[in-house]
ROKE-565664 format. One record per residue: z, y, x of N, C-alpha, C, O, CB in turn. Coordinates in Angstrom, 2 decimals. Atoms other than C-alpha are relative to their C-alpha. Glycine has a CB too. Example, Ala and Ser with C-alpha at 12.3 -4.5 7.8 and 13.67 -1.06 7.14 Angstrom:
((0.00 -1.19 0.89) (7.80 -4.50 12.30) (0.00 1.20 0.90) (0.66 1.18 1.94) (1.25 0.03 -0.99))
((-0.06 -1.19 -0.82) (7.14 -1.06 13.67) (0.73 1.09 -0.77) (0.90 2.20 -0.26) (-1.42 0.46 0.41))
REM end
This chain:
((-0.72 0.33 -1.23) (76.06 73.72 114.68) (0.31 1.28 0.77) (-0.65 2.05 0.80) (-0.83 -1.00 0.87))
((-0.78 -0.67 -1.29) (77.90 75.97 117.18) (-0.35 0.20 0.98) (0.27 -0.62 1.66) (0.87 -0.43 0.43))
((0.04 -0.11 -1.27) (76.69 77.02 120.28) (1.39 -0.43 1.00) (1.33 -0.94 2.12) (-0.40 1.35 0.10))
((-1.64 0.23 -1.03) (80.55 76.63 121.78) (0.87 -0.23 -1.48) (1.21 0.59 -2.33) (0.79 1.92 1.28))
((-1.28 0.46 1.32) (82.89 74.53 119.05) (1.19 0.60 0.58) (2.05 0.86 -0.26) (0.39 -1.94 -0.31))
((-1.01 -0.43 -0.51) (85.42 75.87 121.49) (0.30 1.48 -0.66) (1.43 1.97 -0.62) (-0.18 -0.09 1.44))
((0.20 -1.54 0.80) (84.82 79.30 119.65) (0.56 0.13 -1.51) (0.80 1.14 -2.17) (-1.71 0.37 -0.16))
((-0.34 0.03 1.77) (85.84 78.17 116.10) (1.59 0.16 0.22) (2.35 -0.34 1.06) (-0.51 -1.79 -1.07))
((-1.37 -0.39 -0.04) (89.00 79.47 115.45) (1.06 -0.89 -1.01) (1.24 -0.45 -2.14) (0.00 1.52 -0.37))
((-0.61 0.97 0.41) (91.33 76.46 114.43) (1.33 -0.06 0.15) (2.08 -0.60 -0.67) (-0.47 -0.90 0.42))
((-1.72 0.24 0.08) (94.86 76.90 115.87) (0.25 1.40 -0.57) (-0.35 2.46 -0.71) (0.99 -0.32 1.70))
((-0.48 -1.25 0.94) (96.84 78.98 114.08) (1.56 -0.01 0.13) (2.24 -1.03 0.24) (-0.49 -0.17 -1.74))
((-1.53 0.06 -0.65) (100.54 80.56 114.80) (0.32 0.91 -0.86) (-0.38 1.76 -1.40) (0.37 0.38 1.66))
((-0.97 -0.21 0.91) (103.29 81.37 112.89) (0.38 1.18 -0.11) (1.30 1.27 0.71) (0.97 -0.66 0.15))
((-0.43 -1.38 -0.64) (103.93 85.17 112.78) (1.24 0.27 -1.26) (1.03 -0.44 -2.24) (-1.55 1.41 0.12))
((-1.13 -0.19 0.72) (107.24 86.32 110.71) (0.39 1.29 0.30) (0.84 1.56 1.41) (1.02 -0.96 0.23))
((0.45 -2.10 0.68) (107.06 90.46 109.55) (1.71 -0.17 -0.57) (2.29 -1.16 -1.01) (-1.95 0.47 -2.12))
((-1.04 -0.85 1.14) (110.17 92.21 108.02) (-0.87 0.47 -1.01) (-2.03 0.12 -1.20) (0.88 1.43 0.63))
((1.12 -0.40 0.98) (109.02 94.12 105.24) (-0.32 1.36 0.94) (-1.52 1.61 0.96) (0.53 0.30 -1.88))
((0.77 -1.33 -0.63) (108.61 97.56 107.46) (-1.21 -0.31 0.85) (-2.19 0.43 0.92) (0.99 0.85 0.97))
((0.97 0.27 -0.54) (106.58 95.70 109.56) (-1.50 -0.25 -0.31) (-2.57 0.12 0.16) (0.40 -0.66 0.39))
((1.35 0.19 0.60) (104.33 94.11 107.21) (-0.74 1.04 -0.62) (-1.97 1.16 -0.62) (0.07 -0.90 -0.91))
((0.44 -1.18 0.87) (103.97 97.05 105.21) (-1.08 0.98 1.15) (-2.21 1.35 0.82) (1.62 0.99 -0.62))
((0.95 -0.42 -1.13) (102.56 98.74 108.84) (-1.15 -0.57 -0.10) (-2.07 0.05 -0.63) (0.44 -0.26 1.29))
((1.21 0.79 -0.42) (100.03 96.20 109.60) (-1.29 -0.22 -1.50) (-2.52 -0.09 -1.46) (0.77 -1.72 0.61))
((0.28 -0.44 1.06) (99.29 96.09 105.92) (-0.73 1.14 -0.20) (-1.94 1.01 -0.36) (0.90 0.05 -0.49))
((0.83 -1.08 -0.09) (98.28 99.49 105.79) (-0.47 0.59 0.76) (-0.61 1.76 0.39) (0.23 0.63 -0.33))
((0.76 0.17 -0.73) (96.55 99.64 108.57) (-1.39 -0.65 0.05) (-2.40 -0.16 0.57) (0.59 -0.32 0.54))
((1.22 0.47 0.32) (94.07 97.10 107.54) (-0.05 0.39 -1.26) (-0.82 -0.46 -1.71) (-0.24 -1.36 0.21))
((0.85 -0.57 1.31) (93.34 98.47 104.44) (-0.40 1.21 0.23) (-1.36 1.71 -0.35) (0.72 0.08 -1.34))
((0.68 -1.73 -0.06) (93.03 102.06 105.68) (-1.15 -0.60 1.50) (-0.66 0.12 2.37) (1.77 1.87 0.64))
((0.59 0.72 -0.68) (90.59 100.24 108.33) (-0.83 -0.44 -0.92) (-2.01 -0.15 -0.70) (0.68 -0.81 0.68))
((0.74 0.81 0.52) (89.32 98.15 105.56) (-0.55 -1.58 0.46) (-1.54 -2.22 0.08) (-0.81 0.75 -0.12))
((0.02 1.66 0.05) (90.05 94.51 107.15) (0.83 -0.38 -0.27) (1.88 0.06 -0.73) (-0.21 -0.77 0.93))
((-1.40 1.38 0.81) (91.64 91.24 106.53) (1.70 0.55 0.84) (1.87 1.19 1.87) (-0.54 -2.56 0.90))
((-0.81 -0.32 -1.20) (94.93 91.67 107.81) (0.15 -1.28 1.41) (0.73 -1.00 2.45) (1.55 0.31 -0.73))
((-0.38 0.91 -0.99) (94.96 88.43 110.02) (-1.39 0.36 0.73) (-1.68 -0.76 1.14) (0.37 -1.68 -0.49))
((1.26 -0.55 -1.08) (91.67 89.85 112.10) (0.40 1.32 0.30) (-0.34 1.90 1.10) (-1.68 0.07 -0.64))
((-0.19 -1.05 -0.59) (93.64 93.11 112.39) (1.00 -0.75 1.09) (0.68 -0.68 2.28) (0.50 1.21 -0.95))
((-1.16 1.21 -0.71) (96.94 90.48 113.82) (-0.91 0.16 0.72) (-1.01 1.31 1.13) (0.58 -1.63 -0.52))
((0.79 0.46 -0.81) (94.17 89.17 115.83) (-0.22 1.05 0.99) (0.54 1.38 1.89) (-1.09 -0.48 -0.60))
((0.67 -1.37 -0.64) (92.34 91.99 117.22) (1.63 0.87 1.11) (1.42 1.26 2.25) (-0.69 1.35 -1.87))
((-1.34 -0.76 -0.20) (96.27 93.70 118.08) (0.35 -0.80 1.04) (0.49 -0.30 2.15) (1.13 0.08 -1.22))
((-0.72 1.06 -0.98) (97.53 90.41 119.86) (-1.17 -0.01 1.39) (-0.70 0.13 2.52) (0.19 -1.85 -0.93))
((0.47 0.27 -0.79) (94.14 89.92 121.83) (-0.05 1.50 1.00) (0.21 1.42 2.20) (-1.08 -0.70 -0.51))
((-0.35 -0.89 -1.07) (94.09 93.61 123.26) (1.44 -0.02 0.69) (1.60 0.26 1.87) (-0.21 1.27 -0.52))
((-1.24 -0.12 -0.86) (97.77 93.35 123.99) (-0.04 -1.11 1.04) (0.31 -0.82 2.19) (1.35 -0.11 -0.87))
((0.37 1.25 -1.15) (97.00 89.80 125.91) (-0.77 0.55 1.01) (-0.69 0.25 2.20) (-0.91 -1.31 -0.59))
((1.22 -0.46 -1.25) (94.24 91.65 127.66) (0.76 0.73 0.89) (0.58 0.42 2.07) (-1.39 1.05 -0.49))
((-0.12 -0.65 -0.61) (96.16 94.16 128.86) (1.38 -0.39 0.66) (2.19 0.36 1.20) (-0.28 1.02 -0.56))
((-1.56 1.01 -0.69) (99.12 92.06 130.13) (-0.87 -0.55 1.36) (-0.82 -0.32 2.57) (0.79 -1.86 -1.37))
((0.87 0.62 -1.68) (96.54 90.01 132.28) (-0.50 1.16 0.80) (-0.55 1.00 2.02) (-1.66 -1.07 -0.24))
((1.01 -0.94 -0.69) (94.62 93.36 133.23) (1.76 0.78 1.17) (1.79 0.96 2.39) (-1.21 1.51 -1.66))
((-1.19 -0.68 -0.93) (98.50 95.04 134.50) (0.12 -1.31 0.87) (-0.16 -1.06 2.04) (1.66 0.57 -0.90))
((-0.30 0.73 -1.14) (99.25 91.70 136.30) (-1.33 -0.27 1.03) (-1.29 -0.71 2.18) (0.64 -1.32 -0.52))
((0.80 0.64 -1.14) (96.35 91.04 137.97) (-0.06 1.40 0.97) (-0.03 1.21 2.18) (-1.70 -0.70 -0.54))
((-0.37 -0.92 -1.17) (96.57 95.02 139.49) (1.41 -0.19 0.73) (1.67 0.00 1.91) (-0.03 1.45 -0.53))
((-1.27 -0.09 -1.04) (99.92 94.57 140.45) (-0.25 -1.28 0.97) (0.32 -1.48 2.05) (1.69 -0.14 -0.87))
((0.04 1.51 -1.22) (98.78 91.08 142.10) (-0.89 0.95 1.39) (-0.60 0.93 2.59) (-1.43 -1.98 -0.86))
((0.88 -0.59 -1.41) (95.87 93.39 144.23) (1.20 0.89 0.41) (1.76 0.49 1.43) (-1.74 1.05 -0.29))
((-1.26 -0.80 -0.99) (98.76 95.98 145.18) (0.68 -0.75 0.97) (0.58 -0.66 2.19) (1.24 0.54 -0.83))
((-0.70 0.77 -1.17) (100.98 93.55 146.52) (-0.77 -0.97 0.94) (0.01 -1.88 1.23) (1.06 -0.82 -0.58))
((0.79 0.62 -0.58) (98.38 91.80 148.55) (-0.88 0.75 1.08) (-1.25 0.54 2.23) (-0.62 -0.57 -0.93))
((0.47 -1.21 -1.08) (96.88 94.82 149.66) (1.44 0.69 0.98) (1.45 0.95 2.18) (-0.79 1.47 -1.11))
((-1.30 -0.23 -1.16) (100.50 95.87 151.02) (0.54 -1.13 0.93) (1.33 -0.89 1.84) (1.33 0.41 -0.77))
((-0.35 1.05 -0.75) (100.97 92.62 152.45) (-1.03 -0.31 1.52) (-0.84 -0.95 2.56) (-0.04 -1.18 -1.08))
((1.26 0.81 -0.98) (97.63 92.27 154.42) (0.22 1.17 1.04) (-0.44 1.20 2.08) (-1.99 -0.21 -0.77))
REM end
């Protein structure tokens, strides 16, 4: 059993590579030495992070110029 079933990784999304692309990500996880869909992974969740991490400073800027 699972401490958090919410943790099992079940949905899954459609990603669609050229070949220059795949060939990148491709050799990347092999010169790394992972799967490539946990390098995907790993790539998408820092870029998510750092989308929320820029909006939420620009939310304190404008809030701090407002107050």
């Amino acid at each position: 059993m699972y401490p958090d079933v919410k943790r099992i990784r079940t949905h899954r999304v459609m990603l669609r590579l050229d070949d220059y692309e795949h060939q990148l990500v491709t050799s990347i996880a092999n010169y790394q030495g992972e799967e490539l869909a946990v390098l995907v992974r790993q790539i998408v969740m820092r870029e998510a992070l750092a989308v929320v991490e820029a909006d939420d400073i620009n939310n304190d800027s404008v809030s701090r110029r407002s107050a």
